[in-house]
C-alpha positions in Angstrom: 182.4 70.2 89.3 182.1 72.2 86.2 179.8 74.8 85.5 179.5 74.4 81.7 181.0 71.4 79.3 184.7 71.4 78.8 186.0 69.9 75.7 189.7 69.6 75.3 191.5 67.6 72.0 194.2 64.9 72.3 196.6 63.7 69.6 197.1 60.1 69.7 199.6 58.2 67.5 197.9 57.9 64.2 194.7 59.2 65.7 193.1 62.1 67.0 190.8 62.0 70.1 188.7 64.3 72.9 188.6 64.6 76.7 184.8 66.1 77.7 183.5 66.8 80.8 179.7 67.9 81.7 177.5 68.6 84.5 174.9 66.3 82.7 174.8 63.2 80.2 172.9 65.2 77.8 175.7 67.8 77.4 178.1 65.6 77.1 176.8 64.1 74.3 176.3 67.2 72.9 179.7 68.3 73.5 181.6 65.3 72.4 179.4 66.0 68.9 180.4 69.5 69.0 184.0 68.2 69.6 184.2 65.5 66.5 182.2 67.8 63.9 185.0 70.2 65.7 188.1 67.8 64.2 186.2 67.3 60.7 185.7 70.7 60.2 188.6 72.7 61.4 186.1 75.0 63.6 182.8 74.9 65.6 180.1 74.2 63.8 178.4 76.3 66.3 180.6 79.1 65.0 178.9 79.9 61.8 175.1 79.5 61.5 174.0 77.9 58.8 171.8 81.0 56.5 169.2 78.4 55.3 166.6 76.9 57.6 168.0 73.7 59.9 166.1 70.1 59.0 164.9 68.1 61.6 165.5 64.9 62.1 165.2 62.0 65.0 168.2 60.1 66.2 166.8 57.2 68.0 169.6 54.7 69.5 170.1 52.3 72.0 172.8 50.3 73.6 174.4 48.4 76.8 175.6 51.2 78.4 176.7 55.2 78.3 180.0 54.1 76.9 178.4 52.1 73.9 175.4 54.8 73.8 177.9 57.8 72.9 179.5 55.7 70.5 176.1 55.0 68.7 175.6 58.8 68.9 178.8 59.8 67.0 179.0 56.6 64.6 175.1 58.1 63.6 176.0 61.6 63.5 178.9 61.0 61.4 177.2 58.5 59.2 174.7 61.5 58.3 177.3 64.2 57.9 179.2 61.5 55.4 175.8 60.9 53.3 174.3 63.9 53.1 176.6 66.7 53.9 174.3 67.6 56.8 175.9 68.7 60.4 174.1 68.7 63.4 173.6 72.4 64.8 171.4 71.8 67.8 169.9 68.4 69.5 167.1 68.4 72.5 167.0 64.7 74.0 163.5 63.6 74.5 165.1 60.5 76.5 168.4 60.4 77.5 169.6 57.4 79.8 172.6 55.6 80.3 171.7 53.4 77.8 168.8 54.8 75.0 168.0 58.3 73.6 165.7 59.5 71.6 166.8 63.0 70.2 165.6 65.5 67.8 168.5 66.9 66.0 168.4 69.9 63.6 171.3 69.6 61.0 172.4 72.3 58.6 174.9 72.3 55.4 178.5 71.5 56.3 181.2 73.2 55.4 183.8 71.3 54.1 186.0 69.0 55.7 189.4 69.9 56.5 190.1 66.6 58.3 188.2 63.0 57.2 187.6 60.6 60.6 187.1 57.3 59.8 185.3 55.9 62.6 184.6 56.5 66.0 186.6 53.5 67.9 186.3 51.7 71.2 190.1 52.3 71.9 190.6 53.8 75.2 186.9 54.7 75.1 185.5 55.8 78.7 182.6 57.4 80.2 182.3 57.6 83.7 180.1 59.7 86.6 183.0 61.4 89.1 182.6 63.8 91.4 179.0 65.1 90.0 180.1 65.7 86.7 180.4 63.3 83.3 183.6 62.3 81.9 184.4 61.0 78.6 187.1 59.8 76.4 186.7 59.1 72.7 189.6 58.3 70.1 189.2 58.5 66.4 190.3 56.8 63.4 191.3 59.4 61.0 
C-alpha cells in the first residue's frame, strides 16, 4: 500500500503514457494531472509557483465509471490549458465518486510546452481498486 501517490511515465509506440498509484481516488486524480501537465511541460508544474495570484475555477464532470471519470478530468484540464494557457496548480474535490466530481481547481500561467498531447485516449486505459490503494493507467496521443 503506498504511503503517498507514485507516478511513473511509460513510452508507448507513438505515444507517451503514466502508471499512478494512490492511497485515495482523489489523489490519483490529482496525480495523473500532475503527471500529464508533467509530459506537456517538461517539469512539474508543482515545481515553480506561479508569482501572480492562482484563478479559481470549478471543474464539474460526470461519467459511467472511475475509468471514464479520469478521462473527463484530463480531456477538461487539457482543454483549459490549450485555451487559455492556464495550468492547474492545486484542486480540492468537493465530490469525488467513482463516477462524478465536483472540484475547485486553481490554475496559474503555463510555461510553455515542450511536448503537445493530443488527447487523452481510451487505449489500454485502466483504473482499478487493489490491495487498498488506486491504480491507473492512461496513454496519450501526442
Amino acid at each position: 500500500m503506498p504511503e503517498s501517490p507514485s507516478l511513473r511515465f511509460i513510452e508507448h509506440t507513438a505515444d507517451v503514457g503514466i502508471d499512478v498509484q494512490a492511497d485515495t481516488l482523489a489523489d490519483l486524480f490529482v496525480t495523473a494531472a500532475a503527471g500529464m501537465f508533467e509530459l506537456v511541460l517538461g517539469r512539474s508544474p508543482a515545481a515553480v509557483p506561479p508569482s501572480v495570484p492562482l484563478e479559481a475555477r470549478r471543474v464539474t464532470l460526470q461519467a459511467d465509471d472511475a475509468a471514464g471519470l479520469l478521462v473527463a478530468w484530463l480531456r477538461e484540464l487539457l482543454f483549459l490549458h490549450e485555451t487559455t494557457w492556464l495550468c492547474p496548480y492545486h484542486a480540492e474535490f468537493t465530490t469525488l465518486t467513482e463516477s462524478s466530481l465536483d472540484a475547485a481547481v486553481q490554475f496559474g500561467p503555463a510555461a510553455e510546452p515542450v511536448r503537445e498531447i493530443k488527447g487523452v485516449t481510451w487505449h489500454q486505459l485502466s483504473v482499478h481498486r487493489r490491495n487498498h490503494a488506486w491504480q491507473a493507467r492512461v496513454i496519450f496521443d501526442v
